[in-house]
N, C-alpha and C positions, 0 to 999 in steps of 0.2 A: 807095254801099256796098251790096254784096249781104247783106241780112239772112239769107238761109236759112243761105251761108257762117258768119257770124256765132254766128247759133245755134248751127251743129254745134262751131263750138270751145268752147263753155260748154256743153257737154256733150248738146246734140240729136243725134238722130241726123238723115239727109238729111228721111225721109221724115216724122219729128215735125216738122222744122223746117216742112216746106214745108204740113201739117195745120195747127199752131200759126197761122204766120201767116195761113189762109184762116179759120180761126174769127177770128182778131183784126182781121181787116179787115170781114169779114159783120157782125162784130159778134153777134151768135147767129140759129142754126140748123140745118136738118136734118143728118142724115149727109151723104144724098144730094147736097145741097146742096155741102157745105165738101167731097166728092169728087172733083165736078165741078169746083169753082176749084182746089181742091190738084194735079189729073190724076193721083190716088194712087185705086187702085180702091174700092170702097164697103167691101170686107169687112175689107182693113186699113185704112183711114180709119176702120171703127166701134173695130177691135183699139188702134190710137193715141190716138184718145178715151180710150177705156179708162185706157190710160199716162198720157196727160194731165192727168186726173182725178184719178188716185191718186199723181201729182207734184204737185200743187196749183195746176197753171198752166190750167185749165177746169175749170166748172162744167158741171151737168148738172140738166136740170129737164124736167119734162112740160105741155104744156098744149091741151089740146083733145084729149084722149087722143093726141099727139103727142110726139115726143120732140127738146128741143132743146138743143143746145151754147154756151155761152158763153166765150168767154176772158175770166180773172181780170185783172188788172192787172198790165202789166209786172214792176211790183215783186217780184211772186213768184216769179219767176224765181231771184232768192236763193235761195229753197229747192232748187235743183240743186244749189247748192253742198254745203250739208249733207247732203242726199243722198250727193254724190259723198265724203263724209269719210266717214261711215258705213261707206261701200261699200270707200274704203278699208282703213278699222280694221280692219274685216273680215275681208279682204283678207290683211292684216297679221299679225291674229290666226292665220286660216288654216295662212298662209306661217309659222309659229315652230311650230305642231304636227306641222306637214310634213318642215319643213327637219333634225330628228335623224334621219328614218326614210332621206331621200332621201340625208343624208348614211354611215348607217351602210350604204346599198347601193350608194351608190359605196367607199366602202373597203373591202368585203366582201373585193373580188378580190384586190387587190393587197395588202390585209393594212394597209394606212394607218393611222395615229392622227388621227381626229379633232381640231381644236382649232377651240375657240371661244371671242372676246375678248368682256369688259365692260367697261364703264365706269360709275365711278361709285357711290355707295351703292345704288340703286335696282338697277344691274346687276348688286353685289356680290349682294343679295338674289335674286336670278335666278340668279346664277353657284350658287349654295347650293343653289335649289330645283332645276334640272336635275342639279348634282351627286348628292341624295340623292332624284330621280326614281327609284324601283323598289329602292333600299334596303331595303323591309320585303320581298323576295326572298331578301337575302343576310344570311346568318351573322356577318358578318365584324364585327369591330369596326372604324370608322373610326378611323386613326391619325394623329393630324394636330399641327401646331406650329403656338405663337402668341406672342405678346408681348404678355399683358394689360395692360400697361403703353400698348402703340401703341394696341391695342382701349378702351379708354376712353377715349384722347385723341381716337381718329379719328374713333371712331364714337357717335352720340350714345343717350343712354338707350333712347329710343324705336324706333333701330335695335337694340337690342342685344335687346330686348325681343320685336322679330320673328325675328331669329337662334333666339332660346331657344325662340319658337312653333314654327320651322319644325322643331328637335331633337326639341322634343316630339311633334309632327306624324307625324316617323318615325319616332318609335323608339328615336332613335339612339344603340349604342351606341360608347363609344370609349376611346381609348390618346391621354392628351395629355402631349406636354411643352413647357414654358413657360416665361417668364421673368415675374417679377413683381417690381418693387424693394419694395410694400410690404407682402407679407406672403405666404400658402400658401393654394393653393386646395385643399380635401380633396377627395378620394375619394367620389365619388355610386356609385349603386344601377346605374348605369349607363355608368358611367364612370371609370377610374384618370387618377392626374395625377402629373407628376413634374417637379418646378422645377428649373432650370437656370440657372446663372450670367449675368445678361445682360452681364457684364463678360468673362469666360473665352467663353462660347458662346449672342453677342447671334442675335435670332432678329427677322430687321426685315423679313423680310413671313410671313404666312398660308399653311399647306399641309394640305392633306388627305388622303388616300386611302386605297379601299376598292373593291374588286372587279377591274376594268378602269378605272377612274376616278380622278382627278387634279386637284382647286384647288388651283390657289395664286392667291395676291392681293397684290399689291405694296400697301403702308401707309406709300407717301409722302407729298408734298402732297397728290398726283390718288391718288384708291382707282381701281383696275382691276382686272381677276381675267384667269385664263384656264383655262379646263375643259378637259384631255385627254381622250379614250378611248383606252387602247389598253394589252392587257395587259402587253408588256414592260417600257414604261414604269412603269407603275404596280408593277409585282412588283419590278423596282429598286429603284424608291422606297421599299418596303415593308422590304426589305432594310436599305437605309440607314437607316429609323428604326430598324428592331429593334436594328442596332448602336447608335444613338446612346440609344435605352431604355436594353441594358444599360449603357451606358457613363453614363447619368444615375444609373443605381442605383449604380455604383462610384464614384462620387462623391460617395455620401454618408456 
């Protein structure tokens, strides 16, 4: 077995690998030293130290006003791992603040709508916060439909709870029509509401919209959502509820 090999797939590079193994074998020692076994030159053999060090896989000590290297215990090697999670999270996190901007300069040209899928309650929660991302910019009231009837079944208190932070959060104001079997939701400081027959005009998933933007969230067994941008879209839609508004007030 080539151990240098070995190393670099758990995450060493060539040139740690081949430092690593000459302190772990010296057992401890100079720079100059663990240079000359590794054939890695002394300036980055001290630079690798360094890395090694603040990976937790060598120590570092002085004695005799000298300066000497130790390799830690195989065992710590684990801690590459965590490392490398870290570095992905990271990573991760990065890539999701990046990915609306690099998305809205690819469809710049050709005029595209944006769509983005969720899953899940947790993604539902995500699908909501990038929806009313930059909300307190715009005027608009959010006009959106739901089935408080599905929303209590689906989603549990402590989600509903977040939902209400995230409103509060924004701002948000809005235009809702709903269905409710057990009773009438009023009229907030912030918000009109107008119930709708779930028998004559059932309402069985979630819709929002406000600006150039678009949730809707299906509220079957699996919660999923999926975020539009794009203003034609959205000005349709906008359309169609203003009809289906007046057409809830002639119905009453």
């Amino acid at each position: 077995m080539e151990l240098s090999k070995e190393l670099q797939k758990i995450g060493l590079t060539e040139k740690e690998s081949k430092v690593y193994l000459s302190v772990l074998e010296l057992g401890e020692d100079s720079v100059q030293n663990i240079a000359n076994k590794s054939k890695v030159n002394r300036a980055t053999t001290y630079t690798i130290l360094s890395s090694l060090v603040k990976k937790g896989l060598c120590s570092i000590y002085e004695k005799a006003g000298k300066t000497f290297y130790l390799a830690n215990a195989p065992e710590f090697l684990t801690s590459l791992f965590e490392l490398q999670k870290q570095e992905i999270e990271e990573r991760k996190n990065s890539f999701e603040k990046l990915l609306p901007h690099l998305q809205t300069i690819h469809n710049r040209k050709g005029g595209k709508p944006t769509i983005k899928f969720f899953e899940g309650r947790k993604g539902l929660l995500k699908c909501m916060e990038e929806f009313l991302d930059g909300y307190e910019k715009s005027n608009e009231q959010v006009k959106m439909a739901y089935s408080k009837d599905l929303l209590d079944k689906l989603i549990d208190p402590l989600d509903r709870l977040k939902f209400r932070d995230i409103r509060i959060k924004y701002k948000v104001k809005s235009k809702v029509l709903y269905n409710f079997k057990e009773g009438n939701l009023k009229d907030t400081s912030d918000g009109k509401r107008r119930k709708v027959s779930d028998k004559k005009f059932p309402i069985t998933a979630d819709f929002a919209v406000y600006g150039d933007r678009v949730r809707i969230a299906s509220m079957g067994k699996s919660v999923s959502a999926v975020l539009i941008t794009d203003k034609e879209v959205a000005k349709t839609l906008k359309t169609i509820f203003d009809l289906a508004w007046k057409g809830a007030e002639d119905e009453k």
